[in-house]
Structure formats: structure tokens, C-alpha cells
C-alpha positions in Angstrom: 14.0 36.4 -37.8 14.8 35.3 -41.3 13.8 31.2 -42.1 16.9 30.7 -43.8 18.9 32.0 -40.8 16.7 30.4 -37.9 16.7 26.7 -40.1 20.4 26.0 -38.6 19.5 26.7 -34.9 16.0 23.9 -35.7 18.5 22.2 -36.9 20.7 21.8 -34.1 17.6 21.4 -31.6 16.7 18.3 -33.7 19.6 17.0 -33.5 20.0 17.3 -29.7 16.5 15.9 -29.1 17.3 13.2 -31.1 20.5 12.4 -29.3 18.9 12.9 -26.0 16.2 10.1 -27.2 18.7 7.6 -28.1 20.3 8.1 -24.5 17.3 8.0 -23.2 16.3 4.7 -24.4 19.9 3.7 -24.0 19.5 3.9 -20.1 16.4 2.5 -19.7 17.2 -0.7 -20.8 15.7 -3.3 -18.2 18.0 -6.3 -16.4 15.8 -9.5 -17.3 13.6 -10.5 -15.0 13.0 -14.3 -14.1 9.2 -15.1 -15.7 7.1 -16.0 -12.9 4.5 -18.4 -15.7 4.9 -21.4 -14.8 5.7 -24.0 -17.8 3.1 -26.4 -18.8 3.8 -30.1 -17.4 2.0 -33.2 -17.5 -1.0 -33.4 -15.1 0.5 -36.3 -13.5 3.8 -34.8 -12.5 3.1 -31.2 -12.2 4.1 -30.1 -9.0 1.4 -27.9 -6.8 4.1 -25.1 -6.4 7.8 -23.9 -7.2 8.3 -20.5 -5.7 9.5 -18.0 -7.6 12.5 -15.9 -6.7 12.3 -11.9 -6.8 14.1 -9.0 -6.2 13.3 -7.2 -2.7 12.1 -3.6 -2.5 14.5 -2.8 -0.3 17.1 -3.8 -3.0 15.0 -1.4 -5.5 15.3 1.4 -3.3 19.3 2.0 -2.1 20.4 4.9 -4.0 23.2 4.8 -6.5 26.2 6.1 -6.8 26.1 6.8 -10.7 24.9 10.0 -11.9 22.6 8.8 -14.1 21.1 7.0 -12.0 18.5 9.8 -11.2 17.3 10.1 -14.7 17.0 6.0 -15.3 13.6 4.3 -14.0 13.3 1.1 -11.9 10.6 -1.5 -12.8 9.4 -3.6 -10.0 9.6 -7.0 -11.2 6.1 -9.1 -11.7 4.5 -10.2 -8.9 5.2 -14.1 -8.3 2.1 -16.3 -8.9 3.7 -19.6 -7.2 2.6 -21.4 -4.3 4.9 -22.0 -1.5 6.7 -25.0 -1.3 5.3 -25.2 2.0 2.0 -26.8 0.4 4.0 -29.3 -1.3 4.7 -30.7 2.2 1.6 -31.2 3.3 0.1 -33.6 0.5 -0.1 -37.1 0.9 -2.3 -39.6 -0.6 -3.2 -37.5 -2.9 -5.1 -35.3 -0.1 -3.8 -32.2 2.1 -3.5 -32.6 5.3 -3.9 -29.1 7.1 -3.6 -28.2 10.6 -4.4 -24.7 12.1 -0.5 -23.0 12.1 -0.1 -24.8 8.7 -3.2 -22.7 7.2 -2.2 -19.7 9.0 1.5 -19.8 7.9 0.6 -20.7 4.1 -1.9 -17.7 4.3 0.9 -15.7 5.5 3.1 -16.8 2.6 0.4 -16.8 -0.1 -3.2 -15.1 0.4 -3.3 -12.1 -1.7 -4.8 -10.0 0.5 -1.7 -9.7 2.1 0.4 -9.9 -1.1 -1.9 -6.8 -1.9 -1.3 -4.9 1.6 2.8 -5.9 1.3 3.1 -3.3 -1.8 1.7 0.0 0.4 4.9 -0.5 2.2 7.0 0.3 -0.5 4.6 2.7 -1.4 5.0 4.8 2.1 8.6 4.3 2.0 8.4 6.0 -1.6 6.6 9.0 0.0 9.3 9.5 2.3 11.7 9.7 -0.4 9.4 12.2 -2.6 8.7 14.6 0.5 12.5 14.8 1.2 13.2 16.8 -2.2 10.2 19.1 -1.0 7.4 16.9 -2.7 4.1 16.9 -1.4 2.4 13.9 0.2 0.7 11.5 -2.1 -0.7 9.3 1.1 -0.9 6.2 1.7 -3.5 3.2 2.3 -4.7 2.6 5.6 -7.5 0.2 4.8 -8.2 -3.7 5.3 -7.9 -6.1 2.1 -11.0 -8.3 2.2 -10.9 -9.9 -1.7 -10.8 -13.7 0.2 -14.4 -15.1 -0.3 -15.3 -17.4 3.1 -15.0 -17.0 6.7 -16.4 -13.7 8.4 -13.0 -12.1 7.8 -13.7 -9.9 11.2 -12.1 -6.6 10.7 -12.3 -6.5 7.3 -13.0 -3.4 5.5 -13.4 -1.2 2.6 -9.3 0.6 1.8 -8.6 4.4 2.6 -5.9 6.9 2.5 -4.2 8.9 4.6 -1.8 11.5 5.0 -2.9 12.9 1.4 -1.8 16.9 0.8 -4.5 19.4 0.2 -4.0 20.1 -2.7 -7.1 18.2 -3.7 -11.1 18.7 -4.0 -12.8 18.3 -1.0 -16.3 16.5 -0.7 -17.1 13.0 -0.3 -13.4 11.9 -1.0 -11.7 13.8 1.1 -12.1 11.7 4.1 -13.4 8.3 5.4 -15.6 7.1 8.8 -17.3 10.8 8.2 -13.8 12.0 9.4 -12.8 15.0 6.8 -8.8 15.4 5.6 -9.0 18.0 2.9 -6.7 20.3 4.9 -3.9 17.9 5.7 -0.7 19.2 5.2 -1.7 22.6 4.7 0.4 25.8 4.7 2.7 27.7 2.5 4.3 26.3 -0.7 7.3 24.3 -0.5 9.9 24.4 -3.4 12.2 21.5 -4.0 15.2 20.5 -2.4 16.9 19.0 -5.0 19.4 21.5 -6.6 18.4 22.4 -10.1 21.1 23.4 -13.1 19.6 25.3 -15.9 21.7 25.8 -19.2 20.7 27.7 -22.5 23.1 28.0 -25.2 22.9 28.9 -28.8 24.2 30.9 -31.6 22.0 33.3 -34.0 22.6 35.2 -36.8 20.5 38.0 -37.8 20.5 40.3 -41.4 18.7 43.4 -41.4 17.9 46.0 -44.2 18.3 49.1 -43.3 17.0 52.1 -44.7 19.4 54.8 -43.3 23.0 53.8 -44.4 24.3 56.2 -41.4 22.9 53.9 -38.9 25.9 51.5 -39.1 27.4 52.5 -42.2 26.2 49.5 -44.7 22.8 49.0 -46.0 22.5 45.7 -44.7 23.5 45.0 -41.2 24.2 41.7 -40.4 25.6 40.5 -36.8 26.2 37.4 -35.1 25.2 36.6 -31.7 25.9 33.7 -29.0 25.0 32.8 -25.6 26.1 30.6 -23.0 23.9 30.9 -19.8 23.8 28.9 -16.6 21.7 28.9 -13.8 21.5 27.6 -10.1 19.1 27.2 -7.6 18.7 25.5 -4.6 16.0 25.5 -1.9 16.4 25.0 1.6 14.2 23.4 4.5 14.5 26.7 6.7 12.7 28.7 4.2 16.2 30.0 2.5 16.8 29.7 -1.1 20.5 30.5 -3.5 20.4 31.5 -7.4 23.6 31.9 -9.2 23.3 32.7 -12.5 26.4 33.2 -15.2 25.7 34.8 -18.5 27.8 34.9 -21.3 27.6 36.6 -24.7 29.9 37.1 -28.3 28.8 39.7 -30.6 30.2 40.3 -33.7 29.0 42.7 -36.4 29.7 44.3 -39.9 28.8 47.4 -39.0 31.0 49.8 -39.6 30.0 52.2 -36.7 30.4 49.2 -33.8 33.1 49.8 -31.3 34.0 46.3 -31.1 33.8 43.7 -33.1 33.7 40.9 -31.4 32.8 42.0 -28.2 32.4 39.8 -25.1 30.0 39.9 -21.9 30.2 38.2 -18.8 28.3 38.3 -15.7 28.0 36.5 -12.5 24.9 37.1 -9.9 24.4 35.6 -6.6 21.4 35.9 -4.9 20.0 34.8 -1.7 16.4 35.0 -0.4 15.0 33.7 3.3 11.5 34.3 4.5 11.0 36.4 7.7 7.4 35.3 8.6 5.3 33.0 6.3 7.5 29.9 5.6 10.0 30.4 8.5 11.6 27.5 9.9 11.8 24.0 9.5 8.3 23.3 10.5 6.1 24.5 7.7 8.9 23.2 4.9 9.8 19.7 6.3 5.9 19.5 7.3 5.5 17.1 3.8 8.7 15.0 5.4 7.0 14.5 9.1 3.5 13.5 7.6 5.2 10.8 5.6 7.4 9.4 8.3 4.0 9.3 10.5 2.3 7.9 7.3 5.0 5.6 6.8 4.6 4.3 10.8 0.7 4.3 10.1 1.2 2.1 6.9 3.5 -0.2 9.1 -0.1 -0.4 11.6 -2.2 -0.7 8.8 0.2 -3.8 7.1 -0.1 -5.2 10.9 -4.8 -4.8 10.6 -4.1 -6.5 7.4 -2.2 -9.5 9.1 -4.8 -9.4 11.8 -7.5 -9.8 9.7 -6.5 -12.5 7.2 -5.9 -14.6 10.1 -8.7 -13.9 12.0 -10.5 -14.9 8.7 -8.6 -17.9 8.0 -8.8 -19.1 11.6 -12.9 -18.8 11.0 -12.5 -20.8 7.6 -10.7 -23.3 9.4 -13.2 -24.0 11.4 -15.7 -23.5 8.9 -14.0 -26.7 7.0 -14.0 -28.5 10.3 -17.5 -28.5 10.7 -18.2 -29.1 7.0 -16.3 -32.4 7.3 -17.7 -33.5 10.5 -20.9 -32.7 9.5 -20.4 -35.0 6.1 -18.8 -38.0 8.7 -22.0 -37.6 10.6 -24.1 -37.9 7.3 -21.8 -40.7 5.8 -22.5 -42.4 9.7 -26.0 -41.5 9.2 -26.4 -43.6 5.4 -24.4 -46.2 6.4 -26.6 -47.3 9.6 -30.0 -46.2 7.2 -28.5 -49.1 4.6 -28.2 -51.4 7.6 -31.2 -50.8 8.4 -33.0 -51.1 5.4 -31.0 -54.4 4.7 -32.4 -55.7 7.8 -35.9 -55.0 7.2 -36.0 -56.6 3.8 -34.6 -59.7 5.2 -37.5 -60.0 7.7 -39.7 -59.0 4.9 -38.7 -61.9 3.2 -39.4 -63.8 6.5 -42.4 -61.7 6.9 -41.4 -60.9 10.2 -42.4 -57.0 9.4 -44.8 -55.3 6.7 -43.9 -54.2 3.4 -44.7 -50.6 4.8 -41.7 -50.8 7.4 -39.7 -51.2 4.3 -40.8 -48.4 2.2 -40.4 -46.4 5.3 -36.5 -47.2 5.4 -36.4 -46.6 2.3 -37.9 -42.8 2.2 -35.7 -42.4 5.2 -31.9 -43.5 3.4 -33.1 -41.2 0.3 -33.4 -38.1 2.8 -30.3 -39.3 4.5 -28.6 -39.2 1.3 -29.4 -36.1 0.4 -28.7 -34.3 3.6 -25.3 -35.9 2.7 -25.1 -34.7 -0.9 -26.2 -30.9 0.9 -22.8 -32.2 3.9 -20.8 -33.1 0.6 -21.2 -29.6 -1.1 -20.6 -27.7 1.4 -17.4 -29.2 2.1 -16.3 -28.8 -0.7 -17.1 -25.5 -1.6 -15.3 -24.6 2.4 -12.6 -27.1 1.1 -12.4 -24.2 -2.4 -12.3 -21.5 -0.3 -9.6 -22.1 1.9 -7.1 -23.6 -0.7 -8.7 -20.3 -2.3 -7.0 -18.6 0.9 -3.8 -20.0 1.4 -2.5 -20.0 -2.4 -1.8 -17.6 -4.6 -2.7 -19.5 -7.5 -5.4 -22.3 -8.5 -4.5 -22.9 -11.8 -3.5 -26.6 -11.1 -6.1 -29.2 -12.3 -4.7 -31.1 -9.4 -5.0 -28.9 -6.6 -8.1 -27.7 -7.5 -9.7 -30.7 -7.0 -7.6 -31.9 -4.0 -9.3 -33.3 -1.2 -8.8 -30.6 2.5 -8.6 -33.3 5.1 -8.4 -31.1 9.0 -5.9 -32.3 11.1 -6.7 -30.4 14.4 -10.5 -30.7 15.6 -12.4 -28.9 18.4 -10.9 -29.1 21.7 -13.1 -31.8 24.1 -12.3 -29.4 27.1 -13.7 -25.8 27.4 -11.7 -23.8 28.9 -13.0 -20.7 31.0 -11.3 -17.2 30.6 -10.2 -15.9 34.2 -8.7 -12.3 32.8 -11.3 -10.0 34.1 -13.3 -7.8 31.6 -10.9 -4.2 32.3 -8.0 -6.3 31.9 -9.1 -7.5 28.5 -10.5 -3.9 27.8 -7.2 -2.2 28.7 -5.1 -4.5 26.3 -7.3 -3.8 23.3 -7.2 0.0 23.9 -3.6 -0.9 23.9 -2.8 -2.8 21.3 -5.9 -2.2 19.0 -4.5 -1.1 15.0 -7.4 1.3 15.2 -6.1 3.3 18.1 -2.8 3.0 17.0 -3.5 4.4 13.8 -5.7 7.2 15.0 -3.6 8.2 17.4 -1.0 9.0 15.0 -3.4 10.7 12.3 -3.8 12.9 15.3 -0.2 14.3 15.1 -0.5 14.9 11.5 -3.3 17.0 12.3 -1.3 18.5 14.6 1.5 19.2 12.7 -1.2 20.6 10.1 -2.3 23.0 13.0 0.6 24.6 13.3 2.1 25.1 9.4 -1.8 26.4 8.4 -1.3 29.3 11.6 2.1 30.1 9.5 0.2 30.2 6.3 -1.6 33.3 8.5 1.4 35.2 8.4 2.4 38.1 5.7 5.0 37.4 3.1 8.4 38.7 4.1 11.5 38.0 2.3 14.9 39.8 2.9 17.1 39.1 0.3 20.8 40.4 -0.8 22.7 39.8 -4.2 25.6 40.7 -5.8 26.8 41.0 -8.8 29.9 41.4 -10.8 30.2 42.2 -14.7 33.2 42.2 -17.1 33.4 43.5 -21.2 35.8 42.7 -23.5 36.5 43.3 -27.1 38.4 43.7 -30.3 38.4 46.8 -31.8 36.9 46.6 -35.1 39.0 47.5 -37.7 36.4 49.3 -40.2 35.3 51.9 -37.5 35.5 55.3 -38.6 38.1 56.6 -35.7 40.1 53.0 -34.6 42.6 54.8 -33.0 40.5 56.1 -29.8 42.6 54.2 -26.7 40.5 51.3 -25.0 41.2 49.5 -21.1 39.1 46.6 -21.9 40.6 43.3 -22.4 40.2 41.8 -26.1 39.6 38.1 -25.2 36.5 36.4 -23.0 39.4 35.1 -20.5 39.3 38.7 -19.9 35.7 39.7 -19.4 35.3 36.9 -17.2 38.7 37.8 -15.2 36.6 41.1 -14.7 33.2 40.0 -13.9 34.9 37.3 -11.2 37.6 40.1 -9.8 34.9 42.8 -8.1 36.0 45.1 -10.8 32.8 46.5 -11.1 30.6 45.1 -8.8 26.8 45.7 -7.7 25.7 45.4 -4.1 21.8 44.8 -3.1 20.2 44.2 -0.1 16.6 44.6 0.5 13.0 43.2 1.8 10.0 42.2 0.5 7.0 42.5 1.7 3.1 41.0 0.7 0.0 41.4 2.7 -3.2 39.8 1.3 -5.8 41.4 2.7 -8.2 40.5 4.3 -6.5 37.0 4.0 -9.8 35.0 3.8 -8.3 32.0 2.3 -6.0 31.4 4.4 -8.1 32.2 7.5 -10.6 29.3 6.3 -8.2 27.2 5.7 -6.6 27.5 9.2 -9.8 27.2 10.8 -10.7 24.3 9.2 -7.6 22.6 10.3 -9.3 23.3 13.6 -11.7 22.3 13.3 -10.9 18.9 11.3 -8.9 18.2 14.5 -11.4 18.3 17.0 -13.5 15.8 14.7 -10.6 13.5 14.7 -10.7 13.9 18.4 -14.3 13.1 18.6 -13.7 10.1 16.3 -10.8 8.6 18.5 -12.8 8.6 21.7 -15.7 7.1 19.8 -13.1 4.2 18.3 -12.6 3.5 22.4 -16.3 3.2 22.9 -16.2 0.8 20.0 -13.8 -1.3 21.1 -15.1 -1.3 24.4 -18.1 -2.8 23.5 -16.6 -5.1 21.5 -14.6 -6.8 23.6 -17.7 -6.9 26.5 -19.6 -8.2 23.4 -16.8 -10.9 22.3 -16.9 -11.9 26.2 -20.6 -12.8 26.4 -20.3 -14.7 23.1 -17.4 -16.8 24.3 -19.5 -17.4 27.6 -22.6 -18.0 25.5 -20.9 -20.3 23.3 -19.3 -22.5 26.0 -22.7 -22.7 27.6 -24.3 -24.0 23.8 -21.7 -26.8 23.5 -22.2 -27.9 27.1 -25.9 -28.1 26.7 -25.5 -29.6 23.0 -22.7 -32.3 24.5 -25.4 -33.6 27.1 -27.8 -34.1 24.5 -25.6 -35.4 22.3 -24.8 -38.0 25.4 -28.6 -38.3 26.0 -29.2 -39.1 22.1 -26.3 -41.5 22.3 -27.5 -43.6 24.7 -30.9 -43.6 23.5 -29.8 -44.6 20.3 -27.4 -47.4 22.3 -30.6 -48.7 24.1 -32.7 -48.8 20.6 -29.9 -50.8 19.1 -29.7 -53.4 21.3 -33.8 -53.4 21.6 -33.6 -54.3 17.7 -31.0 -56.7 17.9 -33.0 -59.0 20.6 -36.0 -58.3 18.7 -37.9 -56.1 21.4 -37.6 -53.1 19.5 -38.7 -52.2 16.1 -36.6 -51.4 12.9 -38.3 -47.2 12.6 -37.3 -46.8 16.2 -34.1 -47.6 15.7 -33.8 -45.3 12.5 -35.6 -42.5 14.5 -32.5 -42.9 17.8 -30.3 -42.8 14.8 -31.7 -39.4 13.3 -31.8 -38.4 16.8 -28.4 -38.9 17.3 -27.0 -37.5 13.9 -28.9 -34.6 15.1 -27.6 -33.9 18.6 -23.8 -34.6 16.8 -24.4 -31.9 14.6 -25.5 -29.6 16.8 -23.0 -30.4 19.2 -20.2 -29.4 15.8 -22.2 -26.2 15.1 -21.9 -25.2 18.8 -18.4 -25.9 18.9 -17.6 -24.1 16.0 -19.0 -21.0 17.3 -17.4 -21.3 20.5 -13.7 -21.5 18.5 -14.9 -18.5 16.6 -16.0 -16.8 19.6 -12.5 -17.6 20.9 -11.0 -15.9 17.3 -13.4 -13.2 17.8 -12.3 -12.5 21.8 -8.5 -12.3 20.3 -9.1 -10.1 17.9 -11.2 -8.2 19.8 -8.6 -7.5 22.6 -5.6 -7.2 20.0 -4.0 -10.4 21.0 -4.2 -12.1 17.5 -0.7 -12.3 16.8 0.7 -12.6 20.3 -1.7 -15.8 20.5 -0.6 -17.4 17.4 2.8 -16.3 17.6 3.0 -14.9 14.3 6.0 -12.7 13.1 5.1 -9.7 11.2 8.9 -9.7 9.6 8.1 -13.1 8.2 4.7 -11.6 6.7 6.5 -8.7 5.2 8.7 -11.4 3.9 6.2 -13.5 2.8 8.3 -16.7 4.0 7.5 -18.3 7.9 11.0 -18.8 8.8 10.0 -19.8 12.8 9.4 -23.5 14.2 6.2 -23.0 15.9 5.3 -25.5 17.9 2.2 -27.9 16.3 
């Protein structure tokens, strides 16, 4: 084509592309969204936590009723950094005061693991939405978030996906727990649902040299040609698809040799295609749709393992800080009576009632006191860190970070025996276990996968039928040789498209297509290894119920092992009590000596941390037996709407 007569069509793409940017960027013009930084205020009256308001995902995700909707994208606003105002109630004096339920609903409201975990809900409902227009599934997460330092966050463990399309490499990412998913969601190919509308119009004009004048009677031939072309298609899920197409076309000329001048073309075509064998039915083409409504139920599971475990872990932490601050009150007890002492026995040195050695003795012994108290005051307050780390979103606060934990609820006094025989406890965790759950429904995606990759077996039939109608239309040109010669056609394009929508001359055309690959070894690997994947999932459920079982036999004996610990440790604590008791009073009538007393004392501080240590491991023996059986959130009575919400809205009962 000639530059100077293709420069004007450039020019009118240009154009259009640069109108289509400015709309563009018209459209996606973003609502403002609140900041979620806090402002800088003075240390002394900077609150610990304003919560930050933002927009739902379910708000994000109702469709709209404008058009251009579909072509406008939707920002999800910043993730809120605030605290809850919940931790605002529980400071006094400078100190927080936190219960059990207070750390387990502020984790709920504010640990990120589950801030983390709340977004692959979204994300599954997103899937759901993608494999309804015939996308493929992107999969979703199905793994534990265990970022929260502290605790033994039971449960916790490395993220994985599932119901992901196999469209991917195989090999070391295609699966997790040694269990393979390469050929998940295979079968035949799936075209989209959503209707597509394909337009192409232009205008051209074209000047030729010609070297024989009788061609068209001029020696250069110029014409002028436009088009005006639509298409249609649609897909549907039972393996059907529809194309109409309607072409249009004006053709005018200088020639002197050309019939018509201009002459007009019209044509409308309708065709319709459904498979016979491979891609029949609903099944393999709404097999995408299925997997993420099962991924979308596994994701709800996996949101649940995510709940479990943060509060597993915080319930471990809690406990953790328990016996960090008892063990500093038993050190702080321990300093105090070693400064007593020491007092004491330079005031009879003075009355030489005891040798200098006694002294010095008292002395070595309230420097190692002190530092096992420095070693009690550390650790407190690195358990004190990591559960404020735990139950806020943010620590940038001067004042918070340095904020004193003070635990309101301490170990029970009373050890209470569990009377729920070992099946019983077995049968509820094969029940409610997240594991099993998820598993279980893994299984029908595998299933499902089955099925659509025996399909993908099948030849390629298609029957199809289309019909088609054409109308012409045209002026007679005036410079051709004979103009008189009579003509039927209609001279306008109202005319040829009368003719092309009127079955004046129609074209009928039915038919079947068939494809056989043979020998058909791609697909017959694939199908097998569907198969094949299967039974290993199979395998791998039955070995998650060996699991469990042991673990809840396991969580059993260490609940019965702990209560048997803080029994023994609580006599001697008793034991070293009284001891001490008898030592005191020895040293206050002067029968006894200053270093026996000191040694009762150690004695005692001793058997009371033990008896802490004990106890701490029979709560978390307790934790462990819950989350073993499944009964975690039952226990505690936590809501998993309120940790999807990320606000406790229920009055549990302290």
C-alpha cells in the first residue's frame, strides 16, 4: 500500500488509542481511601490504639449494574495497622492487665497471622468468580500462618495450595506432604463463558498503476474500500458454542470497466458447534467451577486451622508469661528474705554473735539470688514482648512497648481428671480435625479430576450447522462502457442488507467433525496419573487418621503425666515450706543458724518454681489435648464469624 494513502488510517488508529487511554484513566480513578498512619502525638497522650475503619470484601465484590463496570479495576484498601480499642480497656496504672479470653479475643482481632489467613478468603471467593466465565483454577492456600515468635504454636506449619490447574510444571512444587497435584483439574480445554463482541472497521484507499489500459480502462486505477465487521461468540458449559458474524463492505472505483460503482456487500453467518464425545456435558466444562467451590469450602477449613492454631499458640504464651512472672515473684521473694538475712547477720557480727565468714556467705548467696532474678526479670520480659507482639497489630508505640503484662488468671489449685474415655476423644478429633476435613474434600477434587481426564480419552467430535444469508447492492456506474444492461439489485446498503437478512439467497450447512490422535499417549498418561494421584491421596488420608490417633493417645499421657508432676512438685513444695517454716522460727529463738535458714529458703524458692514449671505444662498439656481432639474453639467458645470479622462481638463469660 502507498504511505501517503495508509498515513490517514495510522492516523485514525492514533487517535482512537489515544482516546481509549484518556477513558481509560478516566475510569480508573480511585474513591479516597481513609490513611490507616496514624498521626504523630505526644508520648504522653498518644493513645495505644484507634481502629481504623475499612471497606469489607464483601462490599468489593457485588457486581454492578454499570457497564463499565467490567472494564474499571477495584483496589482493596490498605490493610489497617491499628490496635483494637479493646487494648485500650485493659490498661491501668500504666500496666495491662490481661486475662486468658482477653489475650485470646485481642489475638483474634489483631495477630497477623490471622490478618494474613483473613485475605485467602477473598482470594477463594475470587476463584469462584474467575472459574464461572470458564477460567482455570488459580488455587488457593491451605496452609498454617506461623510468623508469631513465642509459644509452641502447635499446628503450625509451612503454607500450601490447593486446587491449582495443571497447567503447570510438575516436580517438587506440584504438591505438598509428598502428596502430588500436577493433574488437578485436568481434561479438555474450556473456553470462556463470557460473550465476546469483536468489531473491525476501517476505510482504505488504494491507487494502482497499471500497465494495460484495457484492464479498467484508465491507466491508474484507484478505488476506495470500507468495512464494517462484527463478530459474536459465546461458549457454553455443555460443550456448545454460537458465532455470528456480520460483514459489511462499500466499494467504489474509477474504473471504467466496474459494474457498479459503489457497490455494497452484506452478509450475515450463524454458526453453531457442540461436541459429541470429548468435552460433552457439564462435567468436564464446569469442572474449573466445582474445584473452586470445594476450594472455596477448603479455604473456609483452612481459615478455621489458622484460628486453631493462633490460639493454641497464644493460650501457650499465656502461660508462658504466667510462669515468667511467677518465677520473678519467687526470685523477688527470694532477694528480699536473702537481704533479711544478710541484715541480720551483720548485726550479730557487730555483736560478734557469728563469724565474719557467715557474712560473706550471705552475701555470695544475695548476689546469686540477684542474678537468678535479673535471668526471672528478662525472661519476663521478653514473654511480656512476645505476647503484646501477639495480640497487636502494631508496636510502634513507645508506650506500649515498654508496658508492663501483669496476668490476671493463674493456674488452677485444683487438677481436674479427664473422665471421656480415649475412643471417645479419638472419635471427635477424626471428626472435627481441619486435617480430615480438608483432605476429605481434596479427595472430591480428585474425583472430579478422575472423571474429566477419562473424557479427555475420548476423540474430538463436533457436529456443527450454519447458515448464511448474503445480499449485493449497487449503483451503476455511469462511465461503464454499456450502462444500459437492466440490473435487480437494489442501489443502496438498506438494500443489501434487506437481502442478506430476507433468505434471498441463503446457504445451508450441516456437518461433523471428527479428530482422532493416535495413539493418544498424552492423554492416556495424563488419565492415569490422575489415578494414580488419587490413590496416594487415599493413602495420605488414612495416614492423617493414624496421625491423629496418636496424637490424641499422646496428648492423653501428657495431661496424665503432667497432673502427676504438679502433684508430686505441690508436696514438695509443702515439704520445703514447712522446712523452711521450722528453720525460721529456729533462727528467730536463736537455735538455728543464719545459712540454714538461707539454705530452707533456696529450698523453698526451688520447690515453688518447680511446682510453676509443672503447672505450666499441665495447662499446656490441657491446650495440647484440645487441639488434639479438635475441641479448641468449642472450649473457648470462639466465633469464627467474629474472626473473619476481626471484631469479638460476644460477652464471654470471664
Amino acid at each position: 500500500m502507498n504511505r501517503s494513502i495508509a498515513s490517514p488510517a495510522r492516523r485514525i488508529q492514533a487517535v482512537a488509542a489515544i482516546l481509549l487511554m484518556q477513558a481509560n484513566l478516566a475510569l480508573a480513578v480511585e474513591p479516597p481511601v481513609a490513611s490507616t498512619v496514624p498521626q504523630q502525638m505526644p508520648a504522653a497522650t498518644a493513645p495505644l490504639e484507634t481502629q481504623q475503619s475499612s471497606i469489607p470484601f464483601a462490599q468489593l465484590q457485588h457486581p454492578s449494574r454499570n457497564p463499565i463496570d467490567a472494564y474499571r479495576g477495584k483496589t482493596v484498601p490498605p490493610p489497617s495497622l491499628a490496635n483494637s480499642i479493646r487494648l485500650d480497656t485493659l490498661v491501668r496504672d500504666g500496666k495491662i492487665y490481661l486475662s486468658l479470653r482477653d489475650a485470646i479475643d485481642l489475638a483474634l482481632e489483631n495477630n497477623l497471622d490471622i490478618v494474613i489467613a483473613r485475605y485467602n478468603l477473598p482470594i477463594a471467593q475470587m476463584d469462584i468468580q474467575r472459574t464461572r466465565a470458564g477460567g482455570s483454577v488459580r488455587g488457593v492456600n491451605t496452609g498454617v500462618v506461623s510468623g508469631t515468635p513465642g509459644g509452641g504454636g502447635a499446628g503450625a506449619g509451612a503454607g500450601t495450595g490447593a486446587g491449582g490447574t495443571s497447567s503447570g510444571a510438575g516436580g517438587a512444587g506440584s504438591g505438598a506432604s509428598g502428596i502430588v497435584s500436577s493433574t488437578l483439574g485436568t481434561g479438555t480445554s474450556v473456553s470462556s463463558y463470557d460473550p465476546q463482541i469483536n468489531a473491525n472497521i476501517y476505510t482504505d484507499h488504494t491507487s494502482e498503476q497499471l500497465t494495460n489500459f484495457q484492464v479498467e480502462g484508465v491507466s491508474i486505477y484507484k478505488f476506495n474500500t470500507s468495512q464494517a465487521n462484527v463478530n459474536y461468540n459465546q461458549a457454553f458449559p455443555t460443550g456448545s458454542s454460537l458465532q455470528v458474524s456480520w460483514d459489511n463492505s462499500r466499494l467504489t472505483s474509477n474504473g471504467i470497466y466496474d459494474y457498479f460503482s459503489p457497490s455494497y456487500s452484506s452478509s450475515m453467518q450463524v454458526v453453531a458447534q457442540q461436541h459429541l464425545l470429548a468435552g460433552f456435558g457439564l462435567g468436564p466444562n464446569l469442572r474449573f467451577l466445582r474445584i473452586a467451590r470445594t476450594n472455596q469450602k477448603i479455604s473456609d477449613i483452612a481459615f478455621r486451622a489458622q484460628v486453631i492454631a493462633t490460639v493454641t499458640q497464644i493460650c501457650d504464651m499465656y502461660w508462658d508469661l504466667v510462669n515468667a512472672y511467677d518465677n520473678e515473684q519467687v526470685g523477688e521473694r527470694s532477694v528480699a528474705f536473702a537481704n533479711d538475712t544478710l541484715a541480720t547477720s551483720r548485726k550479730q557480727l557487730e555483736l560478734q554473735a557469728i563469724p565474719e565468714m557467715d557474712v560473706l556467705k550471705a552475701e555470695g548467696e544475695l548476689a546469686v539470688r540477684e542474678q537468678n532474678l535479673t535471668v526471672a526479670r528478662t525472661n519476663l520480659e521478653l514473654q511480656e514482648l512476645y505476647m503484646k507482639n501477639a495480640i497487636t497489630r502494631t508496636l510502634d508505640n513507645p508506650i506500649l512497648e515498654e508496658m508492663p503484662v501483669v496476668p490476671v488468671d493463674h493456674i488452677a489449685s485444683k487438677i481436674e481428671a479427664i473422665a471421656e474415655p480415649v475412643p471417645d476423644m479419638i472419635a471427635a478429633a477424626l471428626r472435627d480435625r481441619t486435617e480430615l476435613l480438608e483432605s476429605s474434600l481434596d479427595l472430591q477434587n480428585r474425583e472430579l479430576s478422575r472423571k474429566t481426564a477419562r473424557n479427555a480419552l475420548l476423540p474430538s467430535l463436533d457436529m456443527y450447522g450454519a447458515y448464511v444469508g448474503t445480499g449485493a447492492a449497487g449503483t451503476l456506474n455511469s462511465k461503464y462502457f454499456n450502462p444500459n444492461v437492466p440490473t435487480t439489485l437494489p442501489s443502496s446498503f438498506g438494500g443489501a442488507l434487506q437481502n442478506a437478512l430476507d433468505n434471498t439467497s441463503p446457504e445451508y450447512r450441516v456437518g461433523l467433525s471428527l479428530s482422532i490422535p493416535l495413539r493418544n499417549r498424552i492423554a492416556k498418561a495424563d488419565q492415569y496419573r490422575t489415578e494414580l494421584e488419587y490413590r496416594q491421596s487415599q493413602v495420605y488420608l488414612e495416614e492423617l487418621k493414624k496421625r491423629i490417633r496418636i496424637e490424641v493417645r499422646n496428648a492423653r499421657y501428657a495431661l496424665e503425666q503432667g497432673a502427676s508432676r504438679v502433684s508430686a512438685a505441690r508436696k514438695a513444695r509443702d515439704l520445703s515450706q514447712r522446712t523452711f517454716d521450722i528453720m525460721q522460727k529456729e533462727q528467730k529463738l536463736g537455735a538455728g543458724s543464719n545459712q540454714q535458714a538461707l539454705a530452707a529458703e533456696h529450698d523453698l524458692a526451688l520447690a515453688e518454681s518447680a511446682l510453676v514449671t509443672a503447672e505450666t505444662a499441665y495447662e499446656k498439656a490441657r491446650i495440647e489435648v484440645r487441639r488434639a481432639t479438635g475441641s479448641v474453639l468449642v472450649d473457648y467458645g470462639i466465633s469464627i464469624a467474629d474472626a473473619k470479622a476481626g471484631v469479638v462481638e460476644a460477652d464471654h463469660s470471664r
